[in-house]
C-alpha positions as CSV (number, residue, x, y, z in Angstrom):
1,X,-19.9,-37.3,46.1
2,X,-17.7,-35.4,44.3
3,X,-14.8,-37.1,44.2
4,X,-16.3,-40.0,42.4
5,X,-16.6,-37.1,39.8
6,X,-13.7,-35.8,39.9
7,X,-11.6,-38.4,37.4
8,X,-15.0,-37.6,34.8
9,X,-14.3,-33.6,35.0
10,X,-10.8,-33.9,34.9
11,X,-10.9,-35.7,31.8
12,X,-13.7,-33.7,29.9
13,X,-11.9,-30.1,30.5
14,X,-8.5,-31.6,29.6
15,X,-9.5,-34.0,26.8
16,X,-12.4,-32.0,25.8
17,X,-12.0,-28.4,26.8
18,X,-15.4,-29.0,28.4
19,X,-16.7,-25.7,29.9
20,X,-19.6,-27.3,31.8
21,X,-16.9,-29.7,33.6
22,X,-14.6,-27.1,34.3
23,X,-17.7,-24.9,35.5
24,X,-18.5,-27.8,38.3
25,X,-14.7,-27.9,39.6
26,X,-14.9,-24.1,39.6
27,X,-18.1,-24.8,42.3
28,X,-16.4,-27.5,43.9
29,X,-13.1,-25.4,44.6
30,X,-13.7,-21.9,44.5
31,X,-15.3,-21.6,48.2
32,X,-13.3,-23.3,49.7
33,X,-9.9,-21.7,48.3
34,X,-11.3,-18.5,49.1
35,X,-12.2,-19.5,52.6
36,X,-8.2,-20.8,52.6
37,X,-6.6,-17.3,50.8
38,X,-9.4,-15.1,52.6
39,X,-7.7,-16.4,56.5
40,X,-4.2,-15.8,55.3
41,X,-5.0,-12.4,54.0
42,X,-7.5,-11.2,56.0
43,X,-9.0,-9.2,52.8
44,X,-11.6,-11.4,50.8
45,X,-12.1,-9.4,47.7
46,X,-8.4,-9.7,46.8
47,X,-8.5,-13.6,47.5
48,X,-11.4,-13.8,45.1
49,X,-9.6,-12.2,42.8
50,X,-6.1,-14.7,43.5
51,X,-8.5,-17.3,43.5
52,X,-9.8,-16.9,40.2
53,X,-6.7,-16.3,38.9
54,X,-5.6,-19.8,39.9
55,X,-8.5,-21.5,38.5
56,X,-8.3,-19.3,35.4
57,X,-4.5,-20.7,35.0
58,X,-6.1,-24.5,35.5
59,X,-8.4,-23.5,32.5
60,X,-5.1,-22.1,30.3
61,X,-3.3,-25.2,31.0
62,X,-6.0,-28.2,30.7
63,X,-4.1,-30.6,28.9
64,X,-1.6,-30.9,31.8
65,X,-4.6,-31.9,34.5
66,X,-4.2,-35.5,33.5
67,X,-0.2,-35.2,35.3
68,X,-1.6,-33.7,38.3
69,X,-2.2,-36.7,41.0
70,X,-4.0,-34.7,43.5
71,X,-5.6,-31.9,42.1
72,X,-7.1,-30.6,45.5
73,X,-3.8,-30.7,46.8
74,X,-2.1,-28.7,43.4
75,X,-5.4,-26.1,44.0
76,X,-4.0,-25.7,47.5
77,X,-1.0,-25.1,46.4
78,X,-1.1,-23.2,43.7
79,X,-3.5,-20.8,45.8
80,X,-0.8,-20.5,48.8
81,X,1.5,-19.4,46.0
82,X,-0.5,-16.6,44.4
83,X,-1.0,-15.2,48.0
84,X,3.2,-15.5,48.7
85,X,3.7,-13.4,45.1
86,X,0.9,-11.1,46.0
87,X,2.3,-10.0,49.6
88,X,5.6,-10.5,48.2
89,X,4.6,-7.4,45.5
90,X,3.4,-5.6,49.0
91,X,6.3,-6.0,50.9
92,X,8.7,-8.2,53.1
93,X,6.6,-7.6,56.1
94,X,3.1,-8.0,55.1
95,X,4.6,-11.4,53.9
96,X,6.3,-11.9,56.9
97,X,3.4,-11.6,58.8
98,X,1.0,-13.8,56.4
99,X,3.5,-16.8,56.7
100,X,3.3,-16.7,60.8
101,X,-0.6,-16.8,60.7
102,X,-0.5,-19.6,58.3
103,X,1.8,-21.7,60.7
């Protein structure tokens, strides 16, 4: 269902700066990339906290969403990345460790 909305929201929050649009990819994504960061981390208040950091940066930088192909796949992403930089800041092991239970 929400795919077939997806082209619509993308183009409101990037043409528009449409708060309501980006508000429904924020409930579309949000769960499920915390349910993604939360198994890599194993602590789900900081991957709410990376998680809204990476929909925050979608937000800052809405007039590139119209280059992103896959923007599931760039969420993904993007989320993965916010959880290497934060256990990167904690330490070689703890990222170490992260990367093995994501394999």
């Amino acid at each position: 269902m929400y795919h077939q909305r997806l082209p619509y929201l993308i183009h409101a929050i990037a043409h528009n700066s449409d708060e309501q649009a980006f508000e429904e990819l924020f409930r579309i994504y949000y769960p499920a990339l915390i349910s993604y960061t939360s198994s890599m981390l194993k602590d789900s208040h900081v991957a709410e906290e990376l998680c809204g950091d990476v929909l925050f940066n979608l937000w800052q930088n809405r007039k590139t969403l119209p280059t992103i192909k896959n923007v599931s796949h760039y969420l993904y992403i993007s989320a993965k990345h916010a959880v290497i930089s934060y256990t990167r800041s904690r330490g070689y092991k703890e990222l170490q460790k992260i990367l093995l239970s994501a394999m």
